[in-house]
C-alpha positions as CSV (number, residue, x, y, z in Angstrom):
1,X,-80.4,339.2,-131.4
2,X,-76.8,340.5,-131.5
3,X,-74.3,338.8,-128.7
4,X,-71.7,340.9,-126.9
5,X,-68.4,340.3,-127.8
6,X,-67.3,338.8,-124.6
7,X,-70.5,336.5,-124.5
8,X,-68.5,335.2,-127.7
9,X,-65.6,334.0,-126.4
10,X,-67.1,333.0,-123.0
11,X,-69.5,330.8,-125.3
12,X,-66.2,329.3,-127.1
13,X,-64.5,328.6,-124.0
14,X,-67.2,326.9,-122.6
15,X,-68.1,324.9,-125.2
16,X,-64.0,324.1,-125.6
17,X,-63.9,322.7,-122.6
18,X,-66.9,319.9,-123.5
19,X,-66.0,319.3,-127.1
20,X,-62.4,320.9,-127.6
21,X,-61.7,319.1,-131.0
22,X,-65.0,320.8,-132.6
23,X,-64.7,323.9,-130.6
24,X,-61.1,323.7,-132.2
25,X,-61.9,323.8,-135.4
26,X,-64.6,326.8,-134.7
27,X,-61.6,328.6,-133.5
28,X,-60.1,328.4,-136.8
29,X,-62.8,329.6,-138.6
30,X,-63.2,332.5,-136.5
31,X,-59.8,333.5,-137.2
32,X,-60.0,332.6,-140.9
33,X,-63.4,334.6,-140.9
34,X,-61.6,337.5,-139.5
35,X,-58.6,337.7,-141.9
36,X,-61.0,337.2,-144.7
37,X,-64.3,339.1,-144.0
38,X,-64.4,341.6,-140.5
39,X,-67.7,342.6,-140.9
40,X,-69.2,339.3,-140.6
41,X,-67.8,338.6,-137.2
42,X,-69.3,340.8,-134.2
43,X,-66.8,343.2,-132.9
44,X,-64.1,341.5,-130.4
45,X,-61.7,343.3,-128.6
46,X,-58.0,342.7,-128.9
47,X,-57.2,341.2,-125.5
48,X,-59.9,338.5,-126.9
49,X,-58.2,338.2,-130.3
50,X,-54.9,337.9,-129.1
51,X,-56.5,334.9,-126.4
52,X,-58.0,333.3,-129.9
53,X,-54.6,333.8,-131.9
54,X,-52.8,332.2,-128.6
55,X,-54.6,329.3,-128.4
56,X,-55.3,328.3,-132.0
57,X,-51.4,328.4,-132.0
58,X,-51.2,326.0,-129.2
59,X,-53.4,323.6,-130.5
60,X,-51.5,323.6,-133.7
61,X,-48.0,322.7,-131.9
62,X,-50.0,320.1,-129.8
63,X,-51.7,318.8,-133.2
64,X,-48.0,318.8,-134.9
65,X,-46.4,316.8,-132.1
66,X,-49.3,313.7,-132.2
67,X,-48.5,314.1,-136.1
68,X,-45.4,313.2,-136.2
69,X,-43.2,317.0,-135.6
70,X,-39.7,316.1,-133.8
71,X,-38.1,313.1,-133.5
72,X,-40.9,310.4,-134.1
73,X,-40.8,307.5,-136.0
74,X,-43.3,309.4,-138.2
75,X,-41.0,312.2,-139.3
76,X,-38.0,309.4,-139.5
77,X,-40.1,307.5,-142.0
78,X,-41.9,309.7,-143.8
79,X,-39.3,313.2,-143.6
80,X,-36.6,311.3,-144.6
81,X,-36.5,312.8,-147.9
82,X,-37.4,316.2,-146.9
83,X,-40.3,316.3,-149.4
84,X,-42.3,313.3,-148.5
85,X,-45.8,314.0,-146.9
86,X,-47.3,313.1,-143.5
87,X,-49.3,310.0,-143.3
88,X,-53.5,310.3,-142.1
89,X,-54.2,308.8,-139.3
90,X,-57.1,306.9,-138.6
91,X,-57.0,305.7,-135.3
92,X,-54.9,306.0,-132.1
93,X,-55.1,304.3,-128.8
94,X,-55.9,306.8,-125.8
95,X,-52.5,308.3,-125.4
96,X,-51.5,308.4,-128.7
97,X,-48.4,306.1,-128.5
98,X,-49.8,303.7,-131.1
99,X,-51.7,304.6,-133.8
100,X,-53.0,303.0,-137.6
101,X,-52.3,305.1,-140.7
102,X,-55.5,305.9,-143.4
103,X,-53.6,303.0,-145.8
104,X,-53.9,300.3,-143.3
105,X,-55.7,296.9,-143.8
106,X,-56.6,294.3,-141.6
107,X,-57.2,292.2,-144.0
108,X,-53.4,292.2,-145.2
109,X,-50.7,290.6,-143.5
110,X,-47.6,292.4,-142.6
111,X,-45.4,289.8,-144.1
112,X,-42.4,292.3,-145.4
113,X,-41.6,292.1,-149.3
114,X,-38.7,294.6,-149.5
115,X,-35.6,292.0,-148.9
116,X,-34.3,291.6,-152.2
117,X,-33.5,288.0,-151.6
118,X,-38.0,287.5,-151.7
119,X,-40.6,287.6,-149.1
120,X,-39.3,287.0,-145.8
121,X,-41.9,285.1,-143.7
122,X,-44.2,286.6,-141.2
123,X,-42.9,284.6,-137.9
124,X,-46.5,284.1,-135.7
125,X,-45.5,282.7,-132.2
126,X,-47.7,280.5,-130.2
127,X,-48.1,280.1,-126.6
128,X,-50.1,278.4,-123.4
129,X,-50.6,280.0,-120.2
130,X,-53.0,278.7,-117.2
131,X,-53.7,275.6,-118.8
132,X,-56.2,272.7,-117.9
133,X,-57.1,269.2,-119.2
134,X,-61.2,269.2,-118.5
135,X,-62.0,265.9,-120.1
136,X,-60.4,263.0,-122.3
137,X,-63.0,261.4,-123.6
138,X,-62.4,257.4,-124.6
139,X,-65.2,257.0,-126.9
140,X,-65.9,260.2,-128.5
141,X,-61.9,260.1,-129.1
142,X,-61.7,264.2,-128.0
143,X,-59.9,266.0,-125.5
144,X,-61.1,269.5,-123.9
145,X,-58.8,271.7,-122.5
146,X,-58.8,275.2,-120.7
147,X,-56.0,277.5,-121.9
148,X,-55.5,281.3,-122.2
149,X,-54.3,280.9,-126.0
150,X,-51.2,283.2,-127.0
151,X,-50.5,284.9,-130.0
152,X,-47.8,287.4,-130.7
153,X,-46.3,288.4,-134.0
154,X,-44.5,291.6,-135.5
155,X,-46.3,294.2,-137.6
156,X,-44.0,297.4,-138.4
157,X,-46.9,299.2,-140.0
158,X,-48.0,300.3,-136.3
159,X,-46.7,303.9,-136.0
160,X,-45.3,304.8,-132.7
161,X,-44.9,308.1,-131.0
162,X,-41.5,307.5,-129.5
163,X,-41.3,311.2,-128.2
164,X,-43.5,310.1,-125.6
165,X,-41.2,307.3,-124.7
166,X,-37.8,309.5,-124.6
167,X,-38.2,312.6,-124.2
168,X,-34.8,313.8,-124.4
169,X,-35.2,312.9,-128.4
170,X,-32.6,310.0,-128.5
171,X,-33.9,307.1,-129.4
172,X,-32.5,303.7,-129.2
173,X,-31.8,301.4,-132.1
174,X,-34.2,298.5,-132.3
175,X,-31.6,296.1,-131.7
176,X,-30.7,297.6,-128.7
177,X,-34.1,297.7,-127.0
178,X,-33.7,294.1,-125.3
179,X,-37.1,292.6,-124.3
180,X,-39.9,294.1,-125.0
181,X,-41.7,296.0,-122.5
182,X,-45.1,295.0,-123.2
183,X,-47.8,298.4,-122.9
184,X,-51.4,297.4,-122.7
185,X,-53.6,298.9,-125.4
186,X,-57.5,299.4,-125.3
187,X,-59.6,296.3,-127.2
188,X,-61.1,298.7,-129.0
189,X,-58.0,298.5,-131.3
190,X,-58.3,294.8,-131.8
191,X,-61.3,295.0,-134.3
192,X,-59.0,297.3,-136.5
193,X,-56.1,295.3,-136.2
194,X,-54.3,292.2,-138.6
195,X,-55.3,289.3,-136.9
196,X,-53.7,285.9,-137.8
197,X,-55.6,283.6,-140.0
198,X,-55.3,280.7,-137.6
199,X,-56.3,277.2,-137.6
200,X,-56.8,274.3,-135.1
201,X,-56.5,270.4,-136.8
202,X,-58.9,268.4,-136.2
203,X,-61.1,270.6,-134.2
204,X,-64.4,269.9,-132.7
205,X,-65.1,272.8,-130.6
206,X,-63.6,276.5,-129.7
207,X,-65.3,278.6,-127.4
208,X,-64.0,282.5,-125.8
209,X,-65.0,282.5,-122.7
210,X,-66.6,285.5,-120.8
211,X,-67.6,286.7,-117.6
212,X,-69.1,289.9,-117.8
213,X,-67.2,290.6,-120.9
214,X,-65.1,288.6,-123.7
215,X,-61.7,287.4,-121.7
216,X,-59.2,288.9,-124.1
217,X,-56.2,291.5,-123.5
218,X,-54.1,293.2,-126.2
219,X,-50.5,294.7,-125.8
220,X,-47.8,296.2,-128.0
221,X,-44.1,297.0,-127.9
222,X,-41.6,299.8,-129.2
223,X,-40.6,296.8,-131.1
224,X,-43.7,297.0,-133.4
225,X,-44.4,293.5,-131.6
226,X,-48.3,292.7,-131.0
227,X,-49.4,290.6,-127.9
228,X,-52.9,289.0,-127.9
229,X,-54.5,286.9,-125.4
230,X,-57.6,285.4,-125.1
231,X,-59.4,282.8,-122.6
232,X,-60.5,279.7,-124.6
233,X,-62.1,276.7,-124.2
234,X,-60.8,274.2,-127.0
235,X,-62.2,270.4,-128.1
236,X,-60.2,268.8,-130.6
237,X,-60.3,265.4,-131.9
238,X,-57.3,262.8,-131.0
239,X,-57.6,259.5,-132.8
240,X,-56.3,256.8,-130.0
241,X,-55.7,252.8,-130.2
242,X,-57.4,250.8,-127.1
243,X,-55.8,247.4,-128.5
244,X,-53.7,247.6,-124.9
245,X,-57.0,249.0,-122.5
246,X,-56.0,249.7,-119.9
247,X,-51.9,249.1,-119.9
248,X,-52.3,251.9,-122.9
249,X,-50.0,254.9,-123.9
250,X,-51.5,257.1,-126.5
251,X,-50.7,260.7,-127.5
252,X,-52.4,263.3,-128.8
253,X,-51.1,266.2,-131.0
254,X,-52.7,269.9,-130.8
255,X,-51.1,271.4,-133.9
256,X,-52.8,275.1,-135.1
257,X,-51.3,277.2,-138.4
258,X,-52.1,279.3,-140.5
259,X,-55.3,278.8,-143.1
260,X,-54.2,280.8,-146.2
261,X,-50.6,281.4,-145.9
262,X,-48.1,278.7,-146.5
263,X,-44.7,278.3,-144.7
264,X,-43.4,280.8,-147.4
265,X,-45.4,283.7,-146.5
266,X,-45.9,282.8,-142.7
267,X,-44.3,280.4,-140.0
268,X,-45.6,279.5,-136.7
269,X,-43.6,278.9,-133.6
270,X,-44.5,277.7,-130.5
271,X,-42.3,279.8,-127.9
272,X,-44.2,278.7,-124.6
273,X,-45.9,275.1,-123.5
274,X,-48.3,274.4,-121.1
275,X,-47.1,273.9,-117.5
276,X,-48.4,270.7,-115.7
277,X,-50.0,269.2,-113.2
278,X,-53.0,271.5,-113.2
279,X,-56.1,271.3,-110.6
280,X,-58.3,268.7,-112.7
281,X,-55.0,265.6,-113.1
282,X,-56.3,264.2,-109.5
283,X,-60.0,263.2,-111.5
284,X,-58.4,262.7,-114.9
285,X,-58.1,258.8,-115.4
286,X,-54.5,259.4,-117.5
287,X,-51.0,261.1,-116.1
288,X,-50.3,263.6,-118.9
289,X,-47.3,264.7,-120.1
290,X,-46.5,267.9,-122.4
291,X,-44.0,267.8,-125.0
292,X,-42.9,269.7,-128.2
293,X,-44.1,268.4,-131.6
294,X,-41.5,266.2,-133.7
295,X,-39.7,268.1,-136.3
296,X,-42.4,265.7,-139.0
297,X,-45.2,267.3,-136.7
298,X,-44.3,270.8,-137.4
299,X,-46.3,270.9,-140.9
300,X,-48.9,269.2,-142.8
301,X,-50.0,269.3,-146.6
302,X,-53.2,269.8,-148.0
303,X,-54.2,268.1,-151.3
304,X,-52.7,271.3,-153.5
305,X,-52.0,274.6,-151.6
306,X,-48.6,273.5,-150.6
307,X,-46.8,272.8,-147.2
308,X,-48.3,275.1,-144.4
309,X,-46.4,275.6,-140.7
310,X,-47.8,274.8,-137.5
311,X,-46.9,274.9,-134.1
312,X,-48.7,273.4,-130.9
313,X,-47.6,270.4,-128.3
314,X,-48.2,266.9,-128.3
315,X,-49.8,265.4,-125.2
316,X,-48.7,261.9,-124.1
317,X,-51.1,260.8,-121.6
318,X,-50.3,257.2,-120.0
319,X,-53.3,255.7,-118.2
320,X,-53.4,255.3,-114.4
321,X,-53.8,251.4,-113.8
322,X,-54.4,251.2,-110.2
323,X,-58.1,251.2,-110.7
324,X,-58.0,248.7,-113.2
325,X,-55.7,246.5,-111.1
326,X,-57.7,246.6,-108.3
327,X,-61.3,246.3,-110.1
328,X,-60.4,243.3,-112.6
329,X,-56.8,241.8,-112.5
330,X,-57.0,241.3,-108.9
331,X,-60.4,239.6,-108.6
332,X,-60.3,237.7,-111.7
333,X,-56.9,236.2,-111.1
334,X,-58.1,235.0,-107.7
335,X,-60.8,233.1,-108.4
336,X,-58.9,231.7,-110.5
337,X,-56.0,230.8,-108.2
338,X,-59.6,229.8,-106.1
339,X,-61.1,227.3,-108.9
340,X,-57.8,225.0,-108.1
341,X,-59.1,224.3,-104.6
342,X,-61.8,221.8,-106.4
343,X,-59.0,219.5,-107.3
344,X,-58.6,219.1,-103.7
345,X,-62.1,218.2,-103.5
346,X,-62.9,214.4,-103.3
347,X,-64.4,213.5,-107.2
348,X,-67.4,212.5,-105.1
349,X,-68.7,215.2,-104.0
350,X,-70.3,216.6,-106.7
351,X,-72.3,219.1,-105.2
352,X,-69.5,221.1,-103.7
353,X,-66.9,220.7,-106.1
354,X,-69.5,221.7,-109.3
355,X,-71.4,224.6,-107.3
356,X,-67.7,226.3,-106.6
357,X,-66.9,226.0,-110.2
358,X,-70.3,227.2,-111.5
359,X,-70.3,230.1,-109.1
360,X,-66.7,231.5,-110.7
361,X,-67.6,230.6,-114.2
362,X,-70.6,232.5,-113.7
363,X,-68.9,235.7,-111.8
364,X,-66.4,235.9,-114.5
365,X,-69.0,235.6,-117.2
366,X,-70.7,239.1,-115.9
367,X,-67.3,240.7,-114.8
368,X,-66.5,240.1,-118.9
369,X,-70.1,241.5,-120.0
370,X,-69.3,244.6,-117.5
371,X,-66.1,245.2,-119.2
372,X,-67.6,244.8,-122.7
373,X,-70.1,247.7,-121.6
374,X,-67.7,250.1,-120.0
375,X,-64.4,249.6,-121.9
376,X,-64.0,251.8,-124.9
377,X,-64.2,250.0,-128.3
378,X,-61.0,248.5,-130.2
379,X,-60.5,246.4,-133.0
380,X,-61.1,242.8,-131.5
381,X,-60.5,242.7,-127.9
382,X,-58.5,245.1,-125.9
383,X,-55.9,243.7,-123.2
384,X,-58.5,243.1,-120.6
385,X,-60.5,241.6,-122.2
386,X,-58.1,238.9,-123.0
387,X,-57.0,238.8,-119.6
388,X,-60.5,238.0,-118.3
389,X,-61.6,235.7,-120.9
390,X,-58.3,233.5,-120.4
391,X,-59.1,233.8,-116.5
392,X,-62.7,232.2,-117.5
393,X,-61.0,229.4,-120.1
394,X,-58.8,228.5,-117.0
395,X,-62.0,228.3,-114.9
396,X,-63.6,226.1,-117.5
397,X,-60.6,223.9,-117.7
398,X,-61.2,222.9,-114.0
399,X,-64.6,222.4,-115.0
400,X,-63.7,220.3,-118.0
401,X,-61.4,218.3,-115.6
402,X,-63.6,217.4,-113.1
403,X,-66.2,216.6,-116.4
404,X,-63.5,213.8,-117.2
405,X,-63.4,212.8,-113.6
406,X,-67.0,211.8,-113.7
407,X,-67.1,211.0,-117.4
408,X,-64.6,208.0,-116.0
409,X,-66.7,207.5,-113.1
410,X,-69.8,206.8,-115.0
411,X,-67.9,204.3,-117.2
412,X,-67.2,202.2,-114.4
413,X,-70.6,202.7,-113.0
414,X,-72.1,201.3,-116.6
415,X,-69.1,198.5,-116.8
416,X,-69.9,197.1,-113.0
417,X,-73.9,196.8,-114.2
418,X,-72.9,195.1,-117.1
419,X,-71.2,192.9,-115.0
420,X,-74.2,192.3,-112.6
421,X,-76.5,191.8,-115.4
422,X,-74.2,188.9,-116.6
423,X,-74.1,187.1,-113.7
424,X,-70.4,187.8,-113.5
425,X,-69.6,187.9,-109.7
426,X,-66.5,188.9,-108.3
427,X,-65.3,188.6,-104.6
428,X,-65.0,191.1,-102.0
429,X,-61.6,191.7,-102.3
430,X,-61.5,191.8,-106.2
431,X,-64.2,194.6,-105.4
432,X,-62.0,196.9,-102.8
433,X,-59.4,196.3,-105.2
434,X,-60.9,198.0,-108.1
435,X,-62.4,200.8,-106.8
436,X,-58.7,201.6,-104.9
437,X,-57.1,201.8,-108.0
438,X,-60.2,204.0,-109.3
439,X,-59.7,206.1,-106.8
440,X,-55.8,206.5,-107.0
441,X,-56.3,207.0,-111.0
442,X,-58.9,210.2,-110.4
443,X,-56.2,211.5,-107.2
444,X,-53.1,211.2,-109.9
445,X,-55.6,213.2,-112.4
446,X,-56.1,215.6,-109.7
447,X,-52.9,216.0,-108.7
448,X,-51.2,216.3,-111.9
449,X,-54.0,219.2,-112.4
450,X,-53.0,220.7,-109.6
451,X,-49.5,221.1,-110.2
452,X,-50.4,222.2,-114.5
453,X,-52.7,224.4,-113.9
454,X,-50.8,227.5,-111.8
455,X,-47.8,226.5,-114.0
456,X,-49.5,227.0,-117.3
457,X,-51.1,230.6,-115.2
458,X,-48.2,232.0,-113.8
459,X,-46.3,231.2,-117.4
460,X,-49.2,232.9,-118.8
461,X,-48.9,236.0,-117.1
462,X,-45.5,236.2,-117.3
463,X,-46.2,236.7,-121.6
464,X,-49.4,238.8,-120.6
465,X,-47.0,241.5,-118.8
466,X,-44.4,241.3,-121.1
467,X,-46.4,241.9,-124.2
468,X,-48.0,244.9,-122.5
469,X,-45.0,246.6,-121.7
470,X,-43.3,246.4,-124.8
């Protein structure tokens, strides 16, 4: 069935209008057809060739300006000689500011190789934003945070269309940009681009995090600087000595680098710490303070791929003793300070004075087996531990005393029988004169017991506080 002429070209507009880069390229072989072979084509009139011939001409000049015509950085780079040709593209962003040329390779670092003094390194910078301590955990020895993890680097093999940023064709020189105005690209662009190769020490656990899609965000500069962001949820191990539970101090380094590239080929930075107190310090049982890593922190060596940079933050998270203070110390040290009110207790009444000491011999037993249980593990005891097993030796030293008390007691008990059994006799007031000087002997004891005992405790915790703060 043969087509009017004007069917043609309402057909080519249409279809333009749904799928203008195809429809595009029809256009140019109509024209080509025509030029070559006139007889093939149905007959147009001129009006419709000359609306063809227009608009295949406009397309061209808009095809020439997205290539790289005028004063882009394409025809800077790549006309510079007059004879060099254009680069293919592969892939732009939507408005063709930023776009990936056919030679590019993700796989490839941009680290720059034409300084003739050698390979300058790649600089990789490293920041922290919205950050948040989740969990310190004292016996699995990890820490879990919540951080939208930073990255931003350089990579001048982007190609920019900088006649869409000045139109009037001058362009600034690089150095005189100032800051970069960060432009947000599509994500689409992140699966094609160089990523850094980048590690975490000691890591347990890394996890994006999503809502209805992956929490990431890309952005580039003029500058040929790359912005990317994503939402993380990191675990990472932090070896941590308990010897000084719960008076303890103990810091924590988060140090990530490169995996391949040493500190010859790429560096890392960290330009931007985390920010503190965050919404989770109030349940944490440490205060946590952020600070940059030691110059010594700022690399590590593997066994025989040489010295590789890192950057990152070292956490120094002091433990909040209040709880402690008021849970153990506090009780312990009283019953204590109560165990010397049996030395006050006349030597014959055994029933009270023993059932008071049993009673807090006992308590601080289980207050020691509770603290066993719930303390994290050390090597030997930890500071509380100490604490309460001295509190329990002082409480067994009243016992002990009173032990000798009755010890002396008995004696005299077995030594008058004796006496009895011999048919010594004694009178009356050889009698009351024995057992008064027995009885001012076991209120010296007592006293002098009295007076040792908080002496030899308070001196005690005198050395127990100093040790703990040094």
């Amino acid at each position: 069935m043969k087509m009017c002429p004007s069917a043609w070209i309402f057909v080519l507009l249409l279809l333009e209008a749904m799928f203008p880069i195809a429809i595009g390229n029809m256009e140019n072989l109509v024209l080509t057809t025509l030029d070559q072979s006139p007889d093939l084509i149905p007959e147009i009139s001129e009006d419709e060739l000359q609306l063809l011939q227009s608009k295949n001409h406009r397309s061209k000049e808009k095809a020439g300006k997205s290539m790289g015509h005028g004063n882009t950085p394409l025809n800077r780079i790549h006309h510079s000689h007059g004879t060099a040709q254009k680069p293919i593209l592969t892939y732009c962003t939507m408005n063709n500011l930023f776009c990936l040329a056919s030679n590019y390779s993700k796989y490839v670092p941009p680290i720059d190789t034409t300084k003739k003094e050698g390979i300058k390194p790649l600089d990789v910078s490293i920041g922290f934003d919205n950050f948040e301590i989740l969990k310190i955990d004292d016996r699995d020895f990890t820490v879990e945070i919540n951080a939208y993890l930073i990255v931003k680097w350089r990579d001048t093999r982007v190609i920019i269309d900088f006649a869409q940023l000045y139109p009037d064709g001058v362009v600034p020189n690089e150095d005189l940009l100032g800051a970069p105005d960060w432009i947000p690209v599509e994500l689409e662009m992140v699966s094609k681009l160089w990523l850094p190769d980048s590690e975490i020490l000691r890591l347990k656990g890394f996890h994006s995090l999503s809502v209805l899609e992956r929490l990431q965000g890309l952005w580039m500069s003029v500058r040929h600087e790359v912005l990317y962001v994503v939402a993380t949820r990191i675990r990472f191990m932090c070896p941590m000595n308990y010897a000084k539970f719960p008076i303890d101090i103990q810091t924590c380094k988060f140090q990530i680098g490169s995996f391949n590239y040493d500190n010859t080929k790429m560096r890392y930075h960290t330009y931007y710490l985390p920010k503190l107190p965050n919404a989770t310090e109030s349940i944490l049982d440490f205060e946590v303070h952020i600070k940059p890593l030691l110059p010594t922190e700022r690399y590590y060596l593997p066994q025989e791929t040489g010295n590789y940079s890192v950057a990152g933050f070292r956490m120094v998270m002091e433990r909040k003793i209040s709880h402690y203070v008021i849970t153990y110390y506090l009780p312990s040290g009283l019953f204590v300070v109560v165990s010397w009110a049996s030395f006050l207790i006349p030597a014959d009444d055994i029933q009270g004075r023993m059932a008071l000491l049993v009673t807090l011999f006992l308590v601080l037993v289980n207050i020691f087996n509770a603290i066993t249980t719930n303390s994290p593990k050390a090597d030997g005891l930890n500071a509380l531990q100490a604490w309460i097993i001295t509190c329990i030796f002082f409480v067994f030293g009243a016992l002990l005393e009173y032990s000798v008390i009755l010890l002396q007691l008995k004696l005299h008990s077995i030594q008058k029988c004796a006496n009895d059994i011999n048919g010594a006799s004694a009178s009356n007031g050889t009698l009351s004169v024995k057992v008064l000087r027995k009885n001012q002997m076991v209120a010296r004891f007592d006293l002098v017991c009295l007076v040792f005992f908080p002496l030899l405790f308070l001196l005690f915790t005198s050395v127990y506080c100093l040790v703990m703060i040094i």
